[in-house]
N, C-alpha and C positions, 0 to 999 in steps of 0.2 A: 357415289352409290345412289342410286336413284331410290324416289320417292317410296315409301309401301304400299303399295293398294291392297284395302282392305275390302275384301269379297263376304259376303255371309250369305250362310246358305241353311234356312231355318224352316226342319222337317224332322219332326216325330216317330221317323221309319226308321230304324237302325242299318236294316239291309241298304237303303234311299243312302243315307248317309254315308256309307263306307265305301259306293259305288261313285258316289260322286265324291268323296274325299279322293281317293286312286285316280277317275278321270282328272280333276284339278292339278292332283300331284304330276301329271304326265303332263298338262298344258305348262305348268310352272317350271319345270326340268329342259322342257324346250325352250323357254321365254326369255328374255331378257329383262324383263318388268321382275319388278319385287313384291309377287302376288303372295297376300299370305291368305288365308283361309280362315274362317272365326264359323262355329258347329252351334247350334242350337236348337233344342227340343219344341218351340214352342215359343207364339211371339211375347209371352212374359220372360222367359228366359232371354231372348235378344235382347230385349230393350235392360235386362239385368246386367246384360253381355255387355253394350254397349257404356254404360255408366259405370263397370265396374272396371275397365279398360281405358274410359274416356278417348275411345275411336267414333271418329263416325264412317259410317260402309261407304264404298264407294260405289257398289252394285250390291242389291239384296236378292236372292233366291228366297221367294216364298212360298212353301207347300199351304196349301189350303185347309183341308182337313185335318185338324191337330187339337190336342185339350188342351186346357186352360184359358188358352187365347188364339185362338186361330187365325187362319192364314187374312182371311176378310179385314176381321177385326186389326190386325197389326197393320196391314196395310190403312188404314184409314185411319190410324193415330201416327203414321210413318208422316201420311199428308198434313195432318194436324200439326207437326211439328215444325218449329221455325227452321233449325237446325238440317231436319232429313227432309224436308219438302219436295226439294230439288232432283234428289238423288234417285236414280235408277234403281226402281223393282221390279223383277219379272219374277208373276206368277209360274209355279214350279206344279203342276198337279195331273193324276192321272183321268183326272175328270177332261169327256170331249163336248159337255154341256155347253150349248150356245147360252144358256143363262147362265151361267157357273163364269164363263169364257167374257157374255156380258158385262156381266156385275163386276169383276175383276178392271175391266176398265174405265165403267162407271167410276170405282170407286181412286181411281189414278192409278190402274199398274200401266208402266211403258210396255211391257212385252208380258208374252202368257205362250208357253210353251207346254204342249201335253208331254210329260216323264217319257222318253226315248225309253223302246223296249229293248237296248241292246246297246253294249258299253263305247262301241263306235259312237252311235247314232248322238250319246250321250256328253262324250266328251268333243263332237263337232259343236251342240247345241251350247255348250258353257264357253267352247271358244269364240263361238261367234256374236255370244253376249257381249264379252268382253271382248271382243272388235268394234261391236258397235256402237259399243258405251266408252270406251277410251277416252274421249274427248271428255269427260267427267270426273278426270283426274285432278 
């Protein structure tokens, strides 16, 4: 049985959330990989996620606009970490700000993806994450 890869995908949108839980579940049903999926509101909650599980992600989905700790801010304690350093995160936002889009790479994401308006559009964008991050298994 092969390895699990662990995908998280951490957005404060409930609708966001369920849309892309249903796309992942349709990439996973075709897959032969052992993708599992880990949900969270908010980058305090990830990193809650994460220690209370003791996973580390293997690709992060980050939405940007989110309370308590947002998308910015998780991302640049993701790089601070010895552990998550390495690891793939693509900004996950509906924002098409060249500064928003900027500062996202500035601050280390690999990819920045504006939210697909439509559940195709949606679940080609997370498979093709996870094509292109594979090799970070």
């Amino acid at each position: 049985m092969p390895a699990p890869i662990n995908i998280f995908y951490v957005d404060d949108d409930s609708d966001d959330q369920m849309l892309f839980s249903e796309a992942f579940q349709e990439i996973k049903d075709a897959s032969a990989s052992a993708l599992t999926l880990y949900k969270a509101g908010n980058g305090e909650e990830f990193f809650n996620l994460l220690s209370e599980k003791n996973i580390i992600p293997h690709i992060t989905f980050l939405d940007i606009n989110m309370p308590v700790k947002n998308g910015f801010e998780c991302l640049a304690e993701i790089r601070a970490s010895q552990q998550l350093k390495d690891k793939p995160v693509v900004m996950f936002s509906t924002s098409e700000s060249r500064d928003v889009i900027s500062k996202s790479y500035s601050l280390g994401a690999n990819k920045y993806i504006v939210k697909p308006p439509d559940f195709l559009d949606l679940k080609i964008a997370i498979e093709n994450c996870l094509q292109e991050f594979e090799s970070v298994k």
